[in-house]
C-alpha positions as CSV (number, residue, x, y, z in Angstrom):
1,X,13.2,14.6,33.6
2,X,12.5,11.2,32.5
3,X,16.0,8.7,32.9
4,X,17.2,7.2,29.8
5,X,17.2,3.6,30.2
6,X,20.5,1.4,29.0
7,X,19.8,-2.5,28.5
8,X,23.3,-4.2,27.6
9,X,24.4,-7.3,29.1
10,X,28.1,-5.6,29.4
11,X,28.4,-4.2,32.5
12,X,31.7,-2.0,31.5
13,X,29.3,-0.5,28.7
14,X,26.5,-0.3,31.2
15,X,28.9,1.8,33.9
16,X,31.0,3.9,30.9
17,X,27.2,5.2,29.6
18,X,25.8,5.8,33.1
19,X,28.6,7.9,34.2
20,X,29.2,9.9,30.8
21,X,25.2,10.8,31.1
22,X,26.0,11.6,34.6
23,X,28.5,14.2,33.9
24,X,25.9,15.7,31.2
25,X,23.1,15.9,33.9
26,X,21.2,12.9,32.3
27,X,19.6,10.5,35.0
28,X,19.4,6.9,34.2
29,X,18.6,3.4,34.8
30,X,20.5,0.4,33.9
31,X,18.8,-3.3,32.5
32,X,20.9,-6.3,32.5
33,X,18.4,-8.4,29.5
34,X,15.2,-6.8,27.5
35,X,13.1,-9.4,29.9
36,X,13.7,-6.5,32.6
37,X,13.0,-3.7,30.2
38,X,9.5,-5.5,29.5
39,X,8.6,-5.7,33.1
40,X,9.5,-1.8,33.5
41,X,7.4,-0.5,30.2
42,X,4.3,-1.6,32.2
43,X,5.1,0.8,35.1
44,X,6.3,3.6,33.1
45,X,8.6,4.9,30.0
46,X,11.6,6.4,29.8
47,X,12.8,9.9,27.7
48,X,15.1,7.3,25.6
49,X,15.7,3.5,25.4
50,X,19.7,2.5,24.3
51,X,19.9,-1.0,23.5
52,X,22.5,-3.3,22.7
53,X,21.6,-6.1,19.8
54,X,22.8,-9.1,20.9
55,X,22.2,-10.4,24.5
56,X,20.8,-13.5,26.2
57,X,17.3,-14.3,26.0
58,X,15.5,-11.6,24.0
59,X,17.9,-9.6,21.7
60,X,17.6,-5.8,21.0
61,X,15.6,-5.7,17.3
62,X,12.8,-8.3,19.2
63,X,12.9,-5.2,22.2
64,X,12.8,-2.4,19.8
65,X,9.6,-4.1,17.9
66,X,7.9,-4.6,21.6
67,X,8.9,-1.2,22.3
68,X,7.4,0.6,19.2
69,X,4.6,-1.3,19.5
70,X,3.5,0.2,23.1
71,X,5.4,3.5,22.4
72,X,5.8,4.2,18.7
73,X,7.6,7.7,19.6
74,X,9.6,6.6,21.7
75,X,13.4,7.3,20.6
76,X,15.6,3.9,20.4
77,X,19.2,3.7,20.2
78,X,20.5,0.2,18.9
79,X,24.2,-0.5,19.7
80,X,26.3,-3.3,18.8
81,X,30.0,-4.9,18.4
82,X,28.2,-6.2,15.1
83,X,29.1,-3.6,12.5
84,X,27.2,-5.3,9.6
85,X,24.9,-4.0,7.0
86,X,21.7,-6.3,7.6
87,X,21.4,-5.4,11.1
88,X,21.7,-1.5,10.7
89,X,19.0,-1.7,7.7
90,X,17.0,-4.0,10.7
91,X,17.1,-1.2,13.0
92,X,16.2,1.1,10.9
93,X,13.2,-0.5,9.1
94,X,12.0,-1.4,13.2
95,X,12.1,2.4,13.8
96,X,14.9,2.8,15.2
97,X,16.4,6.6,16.1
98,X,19.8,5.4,15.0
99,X,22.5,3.2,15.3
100,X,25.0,3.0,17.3
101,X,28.5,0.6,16.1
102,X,30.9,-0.6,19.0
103,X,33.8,0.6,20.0
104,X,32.1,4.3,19.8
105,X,33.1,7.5,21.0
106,X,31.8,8.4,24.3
107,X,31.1,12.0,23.7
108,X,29.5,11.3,19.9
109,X,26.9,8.6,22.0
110,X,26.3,11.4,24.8
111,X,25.2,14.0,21.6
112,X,22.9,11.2,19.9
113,X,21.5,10.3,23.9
114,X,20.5,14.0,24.0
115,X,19.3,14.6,20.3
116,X,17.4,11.7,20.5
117,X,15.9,12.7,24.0
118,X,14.3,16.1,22.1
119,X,12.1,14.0,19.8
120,X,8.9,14.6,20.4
121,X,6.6,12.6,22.6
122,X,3.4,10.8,22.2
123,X,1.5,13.6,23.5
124,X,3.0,16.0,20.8
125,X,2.7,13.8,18.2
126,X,0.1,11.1,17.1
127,X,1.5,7.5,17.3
128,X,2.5,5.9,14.2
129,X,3.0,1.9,13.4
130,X,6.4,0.9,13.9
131,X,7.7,-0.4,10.1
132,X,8.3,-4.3,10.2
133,X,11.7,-5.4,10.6
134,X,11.4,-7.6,6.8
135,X,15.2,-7.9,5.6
136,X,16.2,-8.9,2.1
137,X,19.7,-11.1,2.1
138,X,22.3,-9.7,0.2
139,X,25.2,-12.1,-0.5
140,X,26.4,-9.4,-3.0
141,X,27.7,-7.1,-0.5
142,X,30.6,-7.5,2.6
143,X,28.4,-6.2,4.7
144,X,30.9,-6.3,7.9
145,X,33.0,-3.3,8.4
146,X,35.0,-1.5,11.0
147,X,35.0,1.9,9.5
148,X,33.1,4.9,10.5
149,X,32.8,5.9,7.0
150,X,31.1,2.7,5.6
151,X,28.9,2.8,8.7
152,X,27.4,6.2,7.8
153,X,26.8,4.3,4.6
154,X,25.3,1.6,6.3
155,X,22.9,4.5,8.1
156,X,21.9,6.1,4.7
157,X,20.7,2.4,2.6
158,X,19.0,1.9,6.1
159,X,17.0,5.2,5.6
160,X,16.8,4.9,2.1
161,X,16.3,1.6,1.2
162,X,12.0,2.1,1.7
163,X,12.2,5.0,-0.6
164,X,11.5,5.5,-4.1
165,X,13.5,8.6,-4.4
166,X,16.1,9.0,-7.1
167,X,20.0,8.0,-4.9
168,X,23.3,9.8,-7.0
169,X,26.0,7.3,-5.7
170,X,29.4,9.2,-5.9
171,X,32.9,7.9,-5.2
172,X,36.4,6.8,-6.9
173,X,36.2,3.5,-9.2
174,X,36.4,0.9,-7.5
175,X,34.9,1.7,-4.4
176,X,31.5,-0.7,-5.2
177,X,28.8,2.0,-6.0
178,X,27.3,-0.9,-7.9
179,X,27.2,-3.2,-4.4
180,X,25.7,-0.4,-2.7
181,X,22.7,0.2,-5.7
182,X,22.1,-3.6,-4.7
183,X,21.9,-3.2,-1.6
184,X,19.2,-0.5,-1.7
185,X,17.0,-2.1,-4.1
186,X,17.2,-5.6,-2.0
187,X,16.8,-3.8,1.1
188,X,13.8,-2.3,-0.1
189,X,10.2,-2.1,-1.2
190,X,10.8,-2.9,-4.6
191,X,13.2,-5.9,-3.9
192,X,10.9,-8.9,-5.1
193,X,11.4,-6.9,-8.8
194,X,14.1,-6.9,-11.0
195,X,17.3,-5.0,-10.9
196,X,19.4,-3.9,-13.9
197,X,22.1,-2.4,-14.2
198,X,23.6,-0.3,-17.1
199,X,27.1,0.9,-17.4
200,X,26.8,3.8,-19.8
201,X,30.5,4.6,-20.4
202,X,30.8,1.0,-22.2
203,X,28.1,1.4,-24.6
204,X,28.8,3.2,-28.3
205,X,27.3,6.5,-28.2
206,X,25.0,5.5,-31.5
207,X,23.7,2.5,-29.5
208,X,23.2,4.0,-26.1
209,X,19.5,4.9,-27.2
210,X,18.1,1.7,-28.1
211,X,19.9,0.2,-25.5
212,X,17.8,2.7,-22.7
213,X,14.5,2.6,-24.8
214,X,14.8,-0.2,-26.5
215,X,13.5,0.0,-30.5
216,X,10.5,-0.9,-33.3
217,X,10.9,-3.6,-35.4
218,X,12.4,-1.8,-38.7
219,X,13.4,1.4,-36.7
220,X,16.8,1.1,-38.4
221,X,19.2,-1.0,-40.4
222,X,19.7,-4.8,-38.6
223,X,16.1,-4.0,-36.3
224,X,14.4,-6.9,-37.5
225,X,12.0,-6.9,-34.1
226,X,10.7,-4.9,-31.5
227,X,13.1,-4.9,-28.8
228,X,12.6,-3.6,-24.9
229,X,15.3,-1.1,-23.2
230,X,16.6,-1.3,-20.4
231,X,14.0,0.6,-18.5
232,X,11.0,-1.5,-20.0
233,X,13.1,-4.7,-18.1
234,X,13.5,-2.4,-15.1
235,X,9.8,-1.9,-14.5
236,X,8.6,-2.3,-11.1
237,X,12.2,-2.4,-9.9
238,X,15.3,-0.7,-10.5
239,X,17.7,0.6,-12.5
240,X,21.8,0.9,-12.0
241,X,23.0,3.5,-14.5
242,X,26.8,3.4,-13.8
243,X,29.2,6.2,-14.8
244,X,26.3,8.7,-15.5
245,X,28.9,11.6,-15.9
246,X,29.9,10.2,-19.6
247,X,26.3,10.0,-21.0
248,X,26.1,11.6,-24.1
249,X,24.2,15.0,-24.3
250,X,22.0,14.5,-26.8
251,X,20.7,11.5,-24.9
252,X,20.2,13.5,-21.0
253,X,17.5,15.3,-22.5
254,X,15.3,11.9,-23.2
255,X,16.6,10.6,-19.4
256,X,15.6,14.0,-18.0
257,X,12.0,13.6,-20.2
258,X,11.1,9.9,-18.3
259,X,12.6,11.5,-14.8
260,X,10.0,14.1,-14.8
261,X,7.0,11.9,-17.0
262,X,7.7,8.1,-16.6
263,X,7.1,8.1,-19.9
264,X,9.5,7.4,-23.2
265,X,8.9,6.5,-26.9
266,X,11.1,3.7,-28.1
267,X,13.8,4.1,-31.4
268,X,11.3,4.4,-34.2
269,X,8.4,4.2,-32.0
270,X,4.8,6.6,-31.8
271,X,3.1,5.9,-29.0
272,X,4.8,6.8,-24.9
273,X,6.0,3.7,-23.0
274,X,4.6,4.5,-19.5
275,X,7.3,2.6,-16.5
276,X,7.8,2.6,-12.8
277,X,11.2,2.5,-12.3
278,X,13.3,3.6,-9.4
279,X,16.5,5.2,-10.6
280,X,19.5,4.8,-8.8
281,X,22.7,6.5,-10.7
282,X,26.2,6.7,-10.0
283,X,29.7,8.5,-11.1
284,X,33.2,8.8,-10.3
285,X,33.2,12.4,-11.7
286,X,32.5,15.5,-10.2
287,X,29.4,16.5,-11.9
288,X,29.4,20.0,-10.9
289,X,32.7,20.7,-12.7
290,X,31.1,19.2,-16.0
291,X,27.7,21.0,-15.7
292,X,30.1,24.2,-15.4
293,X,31.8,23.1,-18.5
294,X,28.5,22.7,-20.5
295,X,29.0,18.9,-20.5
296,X,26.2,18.1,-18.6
297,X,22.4,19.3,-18.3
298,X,22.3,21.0,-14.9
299,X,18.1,20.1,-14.7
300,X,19.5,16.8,-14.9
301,X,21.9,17.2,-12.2
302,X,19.2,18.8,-10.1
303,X,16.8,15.7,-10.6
304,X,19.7,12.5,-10.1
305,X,21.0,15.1,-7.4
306,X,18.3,14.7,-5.0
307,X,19.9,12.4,-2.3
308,X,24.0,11.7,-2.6
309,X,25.9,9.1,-1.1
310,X,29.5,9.7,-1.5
311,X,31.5,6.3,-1.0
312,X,35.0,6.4,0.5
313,X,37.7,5.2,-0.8
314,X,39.5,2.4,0.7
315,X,42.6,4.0,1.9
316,X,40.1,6.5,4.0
317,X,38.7,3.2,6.0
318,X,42.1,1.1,5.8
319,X,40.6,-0.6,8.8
320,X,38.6,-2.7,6.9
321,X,41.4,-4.2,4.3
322,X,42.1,-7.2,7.0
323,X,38.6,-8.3,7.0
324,X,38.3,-7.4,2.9
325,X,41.4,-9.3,2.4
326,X,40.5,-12.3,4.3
327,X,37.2,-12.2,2.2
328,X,39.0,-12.0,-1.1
329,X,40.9,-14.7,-0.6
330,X,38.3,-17.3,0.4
331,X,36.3,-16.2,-2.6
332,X,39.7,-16.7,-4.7
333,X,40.0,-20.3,-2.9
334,X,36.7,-21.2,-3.6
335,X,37.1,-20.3,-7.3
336,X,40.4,-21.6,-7.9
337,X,39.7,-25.1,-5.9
338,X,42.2,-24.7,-3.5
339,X,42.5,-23.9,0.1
340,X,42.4,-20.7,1.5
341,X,45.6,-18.9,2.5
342,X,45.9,-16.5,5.0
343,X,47.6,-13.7,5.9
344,X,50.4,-13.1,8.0
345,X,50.6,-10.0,10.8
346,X,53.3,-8.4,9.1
347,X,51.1,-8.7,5.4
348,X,47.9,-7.4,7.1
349,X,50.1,-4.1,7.9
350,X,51.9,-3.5,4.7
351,X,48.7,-4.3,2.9
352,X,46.7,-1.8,5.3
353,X,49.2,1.0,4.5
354,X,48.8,0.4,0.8
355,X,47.3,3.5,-0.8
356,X,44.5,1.6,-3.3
357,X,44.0,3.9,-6.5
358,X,42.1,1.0,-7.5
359,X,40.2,1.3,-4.0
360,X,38.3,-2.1,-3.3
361,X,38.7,-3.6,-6.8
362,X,42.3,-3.4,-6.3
363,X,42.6,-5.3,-3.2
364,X,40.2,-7.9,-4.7
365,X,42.7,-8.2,-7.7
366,X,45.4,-8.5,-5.1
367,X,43.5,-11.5,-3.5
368,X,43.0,-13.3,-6.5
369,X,46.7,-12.8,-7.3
370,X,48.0,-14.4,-4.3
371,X,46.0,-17.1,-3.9
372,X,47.3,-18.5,-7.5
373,X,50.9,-16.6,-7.0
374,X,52.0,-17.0,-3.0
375,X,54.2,-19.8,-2.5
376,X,52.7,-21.2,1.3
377,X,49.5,-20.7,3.1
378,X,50.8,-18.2,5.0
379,X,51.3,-15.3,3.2
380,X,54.3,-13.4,4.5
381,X,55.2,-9.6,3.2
382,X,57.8,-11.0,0.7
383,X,54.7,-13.0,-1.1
384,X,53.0,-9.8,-1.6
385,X,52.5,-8.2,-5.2
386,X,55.5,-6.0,-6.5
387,X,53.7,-2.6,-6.2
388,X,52.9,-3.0,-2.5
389,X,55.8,-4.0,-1.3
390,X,57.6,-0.7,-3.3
391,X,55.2,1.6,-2.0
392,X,56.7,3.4,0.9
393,X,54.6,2.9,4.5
394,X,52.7,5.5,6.4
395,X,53.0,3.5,9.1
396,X,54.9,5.4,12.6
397,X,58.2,3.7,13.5
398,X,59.0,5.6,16.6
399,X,63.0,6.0,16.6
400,X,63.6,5.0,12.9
401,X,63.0,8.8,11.6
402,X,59.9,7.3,9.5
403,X,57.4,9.8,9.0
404,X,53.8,9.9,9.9
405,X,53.0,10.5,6.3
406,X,53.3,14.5,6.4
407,X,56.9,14.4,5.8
408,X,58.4,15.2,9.5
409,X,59.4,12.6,11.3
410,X,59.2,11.8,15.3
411,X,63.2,13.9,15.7
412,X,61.9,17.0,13.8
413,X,58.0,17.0,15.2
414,X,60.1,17.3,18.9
415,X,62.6,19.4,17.5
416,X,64.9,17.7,19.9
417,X,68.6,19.2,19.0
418,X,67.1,22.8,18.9
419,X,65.0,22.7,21.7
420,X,65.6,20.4,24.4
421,X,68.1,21.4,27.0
422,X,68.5,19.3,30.1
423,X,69.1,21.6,33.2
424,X,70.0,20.8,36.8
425,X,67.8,23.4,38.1
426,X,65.1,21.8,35.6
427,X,62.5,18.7,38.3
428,X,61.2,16.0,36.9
429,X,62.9,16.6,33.6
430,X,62.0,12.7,32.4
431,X,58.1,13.3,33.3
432,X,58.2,16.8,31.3
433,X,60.0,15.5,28.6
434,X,57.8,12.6,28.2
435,X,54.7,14.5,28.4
436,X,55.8,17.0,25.4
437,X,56.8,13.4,23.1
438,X,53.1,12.3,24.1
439,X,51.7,15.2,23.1
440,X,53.1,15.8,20.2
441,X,53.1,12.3,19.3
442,X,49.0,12.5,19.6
443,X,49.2,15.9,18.3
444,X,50.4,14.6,15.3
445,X,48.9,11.3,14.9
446,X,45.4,13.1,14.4
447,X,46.4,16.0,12.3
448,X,47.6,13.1,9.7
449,X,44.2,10.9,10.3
450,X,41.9,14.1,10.2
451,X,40.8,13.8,13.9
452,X,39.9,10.3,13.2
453,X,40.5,8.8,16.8
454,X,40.3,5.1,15.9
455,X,42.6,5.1,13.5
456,X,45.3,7.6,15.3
457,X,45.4,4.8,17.6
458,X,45.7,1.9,15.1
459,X,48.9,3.7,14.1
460,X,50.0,4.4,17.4
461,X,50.0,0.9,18.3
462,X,47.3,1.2,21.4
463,X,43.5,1.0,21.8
464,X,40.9,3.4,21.2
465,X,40.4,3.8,25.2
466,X,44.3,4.4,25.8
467,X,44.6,7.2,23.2
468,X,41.6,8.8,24.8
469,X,42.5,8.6,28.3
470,X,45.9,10.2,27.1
471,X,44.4,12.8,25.6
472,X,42.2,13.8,29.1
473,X,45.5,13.5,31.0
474,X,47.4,15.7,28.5
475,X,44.3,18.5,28.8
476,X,43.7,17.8,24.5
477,X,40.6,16.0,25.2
478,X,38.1,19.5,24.9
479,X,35.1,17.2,25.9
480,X,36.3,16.2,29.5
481,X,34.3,13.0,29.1
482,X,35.6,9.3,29.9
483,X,37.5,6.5,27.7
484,X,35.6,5.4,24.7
485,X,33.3,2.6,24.8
């Protein structure tokens, strides 16, 4: 078996992925900068190449293009403390296998090592040209983010953003289904043509057509010349149709018609309109439930429904609020002329633990709010809007009988007046009593946060590594496999 070779600067990452790969019978080898990589590729490949992004000399997306370029099938693993859009499209477009976002889970890196270790090789498959690393700036988007959630976003415009197939963006309002539609068309192929958007819930039903199709001069009353829709402006690029859920009936069938043909007749026109448009649509309701009510075609489902990408809400990556808040506010600085304010500790929290029905919009509006409305630079949790600081925390006070936001708190999870009994014949009754308040406490942590490890640990108060080695020591750790890197 061929060793899968590991080029990261760090030599903790470097020792935490040779000794995971160990335990799962995977040889290795170890590179301290892509200069030694380079020297090795003459001698020889390896089964799998995992490279960090940012190092000394050479940085990982420069390796990965030398790399495809000897061994196009060779699989490539890009990692990096970096979480940000650009550079996850960048690996992607230089033919990457996948990315890989610091800190990650030890056990999910082992999986992805040994999926991407089965792809075939160059003898089973004939070689194919690496895609350029080209990437479009997009100032529209925060493209930094901590969450896994946004990062398996990240993944999907980085896959999809060559394509011309049709995208059904789904999430809660707020959540920025219109920054992600940007992001794929400036991303992409079709990035150098326009991009137009089209809310469809805030157009009158009688003007909706003409507003997609456009209209001939004297089709109606007030059409005193020709006039091009929205998909005539669209050509050769793409277009946004927000909040596709509430378009009229009558009016899916003519979408569905230019879906399947690429052609339309305008308002009052007689001869087809032929365009090349990329469609990318997007709706906060579920459109299952309304193509079971008869409110929407189901062939038109079918057609926008051919790749979804649900966005999550905020309060599912509350991780990212800090860095979203900090963001908001220099953007409110900058618009309001004065200087940015910032956040104090205790703020970051209570704003973190903020449920957001308004998801990202909200926490913008907050931003904007505080910049004209909080008294200092520092923003302490008294300066925060009303509704935040009356919201009841989620957050774990250990000892104050707060709950963990399932309605027990830390007394009733332990059970401690029914079930603890200290005994003189009982050893060690401090170590076994501590272990059962650890496990529970973990126990608990991750049944409210779904499993999610990183985010157990945020409201724990430790890092990602401490919760994990807990979890070995206490046997809830199924995998076996060391700390988190």
């Amino acid at each position: 078996m061929k060793p899968v070779w590991i080029v990261d600067d760090d030599q903790a990452i470097r020792w935490v992925l040779e000794k995971a790969l160990s335990r799962a019978n995977i040889p290795t080898r170890s590179f301290v900068n892509a200069s030694e990589v380079s020297a090795a590729l003459k001698l020889g490949s390896p089964s799998a190449l995992v490279s960090d992004i940012r190092m000394p000399g050479t940085d990982g997306l420069t390796l990965l293009k030398e790399v495809k370029e000897k061994y196009p099938t060779l699989p490539v693993i890009i990692m990096t403390a970096y979480s940000d859009l650009d550079s996850t499209v960048s690996a992607f477009q230089g033919g990457a296998f996948d990315y890989l976002a610091k800190p990650f889970d030890i056990n999910e890196a082992v999986a992805l090592i040994s999926r991407a270790m089965q792809e075939p090789t160059a003898e089973e498959v004939s070689a194919q040209a690496a895609a350029p690393a080209v990437l479009a700036t997009d100032k529209g988007m925060l493209t930094q983010s901590a969450s896994v959630a946004m990062q398996e976003v990240f993944r999907a415009i980085g896959r999809l953003a060559q394509s011309n197939v049709t995208v059904l963006i789904t999430g809660e309002s707020g959540t920025g289904k219109e920054l992600v539609a940007r992001a794929l068309h400036s991303h992409g192929a079709r990035s150098k043509g326009p991009f137009v958007a089209l809310n469809t819930a805030a157009i009158p039903r009688d003007l909706l057509e003409a507003e997609l199709f456009g209209h001939e001069r004297g089709a109606f009353t007030g059409a005193n010349a020709l006039r091009r829709g929205r998909f005539e402006e669209a050509g050769g690029g793409t277009l946004f149709l927000d909040e596709i859920g509430d378009m009229p009936f009558e009016l899916q069938t003519r979408l569905l018609r230019v879906l399947s043909e690429g052609t339309f007749y305008r308002v009052g026109g007689a001869q087809p309109v032929r365009v090349d448009v990329r469609i990318v649509a997007a709706t906060h309701q579920p459109l299952e439930e309304r193509v079971q009510e008869g409110k929407f075609r189901e062939d038109l489902f079918h057609r926008l429904n051919v790749i979804r990408l649900r966005l999550p809400a905020l309060r599912e990556r509350r991780e990212d609020v800090a860095d979203l808040a900090k963001h908001f506010l220099a953007v409110s600085a900058r618009a309001v002329g004065v200087p940015v304010k910032r956040l104090s500790e205790a703020a970051v929290h209570a704003l973190s633990q903020f449920d957001y029905p308004g998801n990202v919009r909200q926490l913008e509006n907050f931003c904007h709010w505080l910049t004209v409305m909080a008294p200092g630079q520092t923003v302490e949790v008294g300066d925060l809007p009303p509704e935040v600081r009356a919201a009841k925390t989620s957050a774990t006070r250990i000892g104050s009988g707060h709950d963990l936001g399932g309605n027990q708190t830390w007394q009733e999870l332990l059970a401690l007046d029914a079930n603890v009994r200290l005994s003189r014949s009982e050893p060690e009754v401090w170590t076994v009593l501590t272990r059962q308040f650890e496990r529970a406490l973990l126990q608990s942590s991750l049944e409210v946060c779904r499993g999610r490890r990183v985010e157990a640990a945020a409201r724990l108060g430790m890092g990602r590594n401490t919760i994990t080695r807990k979890l070995r020591e206490l046997g809830m750790d199924p995998m076996g496999v060391d700390s988190n890197a």
